[in-house]
C-alpha positions as CSV (number, residue, x, y, z in Angstrom):
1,X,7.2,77.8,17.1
2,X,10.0,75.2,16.0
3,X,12.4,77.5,15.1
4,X,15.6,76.3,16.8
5,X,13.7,74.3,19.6
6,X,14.1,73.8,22.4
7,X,15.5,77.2,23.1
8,X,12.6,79.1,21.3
9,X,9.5,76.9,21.9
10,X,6.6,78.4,24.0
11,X,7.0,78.1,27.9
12,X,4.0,79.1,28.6
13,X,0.2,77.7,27.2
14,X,-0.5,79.5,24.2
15,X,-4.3,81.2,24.2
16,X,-6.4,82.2,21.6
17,X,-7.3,85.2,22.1
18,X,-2.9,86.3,21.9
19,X,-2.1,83.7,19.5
20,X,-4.9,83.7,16.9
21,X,-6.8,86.9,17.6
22,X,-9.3,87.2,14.5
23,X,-10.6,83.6,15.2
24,X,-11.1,84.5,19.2
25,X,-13.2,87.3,17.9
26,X,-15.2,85.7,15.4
27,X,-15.3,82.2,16.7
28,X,-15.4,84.0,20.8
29,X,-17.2,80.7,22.5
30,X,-15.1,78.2,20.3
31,X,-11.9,80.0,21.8
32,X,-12.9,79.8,24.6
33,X,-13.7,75.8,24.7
34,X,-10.3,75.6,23.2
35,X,-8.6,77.2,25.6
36,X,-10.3,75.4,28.9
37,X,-10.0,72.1,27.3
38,X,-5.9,73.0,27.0
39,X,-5.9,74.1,30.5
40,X,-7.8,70.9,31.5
41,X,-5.6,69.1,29.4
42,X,-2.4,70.4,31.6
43,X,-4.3,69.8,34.9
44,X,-5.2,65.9,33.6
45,X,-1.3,65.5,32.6
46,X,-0.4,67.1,36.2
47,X,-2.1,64.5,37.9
48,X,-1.7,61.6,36.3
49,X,2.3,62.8,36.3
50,X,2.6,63.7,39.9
51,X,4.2,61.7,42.3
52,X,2.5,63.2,44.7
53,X,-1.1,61.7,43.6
54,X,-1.8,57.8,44.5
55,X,-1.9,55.7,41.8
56,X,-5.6,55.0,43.6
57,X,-6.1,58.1,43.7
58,X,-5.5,59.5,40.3
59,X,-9.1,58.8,38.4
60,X,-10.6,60.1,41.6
61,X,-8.7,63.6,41.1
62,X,-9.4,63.6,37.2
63,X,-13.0,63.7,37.7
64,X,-13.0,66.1,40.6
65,X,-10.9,68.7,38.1
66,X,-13.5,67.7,35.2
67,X,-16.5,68.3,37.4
68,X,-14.8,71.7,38.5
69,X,-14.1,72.7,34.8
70,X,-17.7,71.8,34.2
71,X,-18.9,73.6,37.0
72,X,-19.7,77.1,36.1
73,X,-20.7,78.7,39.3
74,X,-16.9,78.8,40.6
75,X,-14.1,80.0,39.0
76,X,-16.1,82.0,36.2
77,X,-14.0,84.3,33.8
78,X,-15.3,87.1,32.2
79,X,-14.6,87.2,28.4
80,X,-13.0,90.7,29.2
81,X,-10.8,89.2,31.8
82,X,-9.9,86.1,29.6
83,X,-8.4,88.7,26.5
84,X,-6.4,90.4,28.9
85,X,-5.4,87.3,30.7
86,X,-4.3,86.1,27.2
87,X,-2.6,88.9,26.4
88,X,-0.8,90.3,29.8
89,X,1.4,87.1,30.0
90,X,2.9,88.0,26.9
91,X,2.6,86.4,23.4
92,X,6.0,85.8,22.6
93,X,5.6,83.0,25.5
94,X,3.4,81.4,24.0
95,X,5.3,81.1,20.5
96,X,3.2,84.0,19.0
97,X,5.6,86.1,18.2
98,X,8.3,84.8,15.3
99,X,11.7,85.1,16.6
């Protein structure tokens, strides 16, 4: 993933199930924590980053996005749907691929 950065570095978040696919299938729910704790990582850095978000504002919005990650009525991914997600955006994005 370091191999003549920045040019070569991953532009988009890399996911288990593409980047490390024998621990997605024998570790499938730990994947899939890992995975929606990096996406809530993003969405944290997002707002606490964005201009656009009031400084008074900011906590509010972190723990709206943490209640919606922890919410799992809405939004809900089938495991099927998450491997292809993982996959269809390509792995060389994500710095699976060597170059």
């Amino acid at each position: 993933m370091l191999v003549d950065p920045p040019g070569h570095m991953p532009t988009l978040m890399p996911m288990t199930a593409a980047i490390a696919p024998q621990f997605a299938e024998r570790y499938r729910e730990a994947a899939i924590i890992f995975d929606n704790l990096h996406s809530f990582h993003d969405v944290v850095a997002d707002i606490l980053a964005s201009p656009d978000v009031a400084p008074s504002r900011k906590r509010a919005e972190v723990v709206a996005a943490a209640a919606r990650y922890r919410d799992g009525t809405s939004s809900v991914t089938s495991v099927a749907d998450w491997r292809q997600m993982s996959t269809m955006m390509g792995t060389a994005q994500m710095g699976g691929i060597p170059w």
